[in-house]
LUMLUMDREN-561803 format. One line per 4 residues: number of its first residue (from 1); their letters; for each residue x, y, z of C-alpha. Coordinates in nm, 3 decimals. Example, Ala and Ser with C-alpha at 12.3 -4.5 7.8 and 13.67 -1.06 7.14 Angstrom:
BEGIN
1	AS	1.230,-0.450,0.780  1.367,-0.106,0.714
% end
This chain:
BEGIN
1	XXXX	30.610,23.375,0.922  30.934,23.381,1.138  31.039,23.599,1.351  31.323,23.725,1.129
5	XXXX	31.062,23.758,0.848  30.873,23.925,1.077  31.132,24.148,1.154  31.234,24.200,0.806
9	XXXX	30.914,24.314,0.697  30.845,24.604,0.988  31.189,24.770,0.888  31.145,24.775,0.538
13	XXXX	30.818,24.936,0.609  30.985,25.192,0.834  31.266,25.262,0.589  31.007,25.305,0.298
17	XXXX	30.797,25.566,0.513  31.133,25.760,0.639  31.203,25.805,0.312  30.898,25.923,0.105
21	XXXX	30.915,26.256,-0.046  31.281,26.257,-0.030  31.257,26.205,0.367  31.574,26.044,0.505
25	XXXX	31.552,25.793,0.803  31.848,25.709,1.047  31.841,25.321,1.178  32.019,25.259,1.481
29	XXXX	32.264,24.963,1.529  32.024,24.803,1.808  31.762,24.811,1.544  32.002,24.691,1.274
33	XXXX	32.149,24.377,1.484  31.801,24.214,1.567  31.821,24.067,1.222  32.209,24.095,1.100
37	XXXX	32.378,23.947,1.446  32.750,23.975,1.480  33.067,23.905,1.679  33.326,24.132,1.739
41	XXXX	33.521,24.219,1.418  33.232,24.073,1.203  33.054,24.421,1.225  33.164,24.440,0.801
45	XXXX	32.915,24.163,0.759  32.644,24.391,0.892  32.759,24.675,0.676  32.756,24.463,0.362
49	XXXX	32.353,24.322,0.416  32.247,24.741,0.497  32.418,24.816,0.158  32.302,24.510,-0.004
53	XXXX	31.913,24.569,0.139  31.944,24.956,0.020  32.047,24.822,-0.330  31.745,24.572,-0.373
57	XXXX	31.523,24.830,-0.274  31.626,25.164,-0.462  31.794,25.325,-0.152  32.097,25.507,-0.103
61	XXXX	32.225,25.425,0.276  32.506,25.620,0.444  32.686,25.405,0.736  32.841,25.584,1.029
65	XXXX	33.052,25.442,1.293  33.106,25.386,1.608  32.793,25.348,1.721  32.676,25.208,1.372
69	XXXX	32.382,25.445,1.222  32.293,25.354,0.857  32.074,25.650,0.686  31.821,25.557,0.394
73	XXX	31.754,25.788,0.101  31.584,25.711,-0.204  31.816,25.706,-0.520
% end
């Protein structure tokens, strides 16, 4: 399993315990970038994969900037 994978796999597990029993859970960017990298003004590529991983996975996810937080509910 890669790294990425690896990755991948730990924060969806975080996510899904934040957010049992209608728990929310606050990701930091430096948690976020590890596996969505960007460059300068690509930051809107990282804000489209959080809201596309919340959709595949029944969550709600509320995006604040600067400082990029994204916030995980269930639906």
């Amino acid at each position: 399993m890669s790294t990425r994978a690896i990755g991948l796999s730990t924060l969806l597990s975080k996510i899904t315990a934040g957010v049992a029993d209608g728990q929310s859970i606050t990701i930091s960017e430096k948690d976020l970038v590890h596996l969505w990298p960007y460059l300068g003004e690509e930051k809107t590529n990282l804000c489209g994969a959080v809201h596309e991983l919340a959709d595949l996975n029944g969550w709600t996810v509320e995006i604040s900037d600067p400082g990029l937080s994204a916030t995980f509910q269930k639906r």
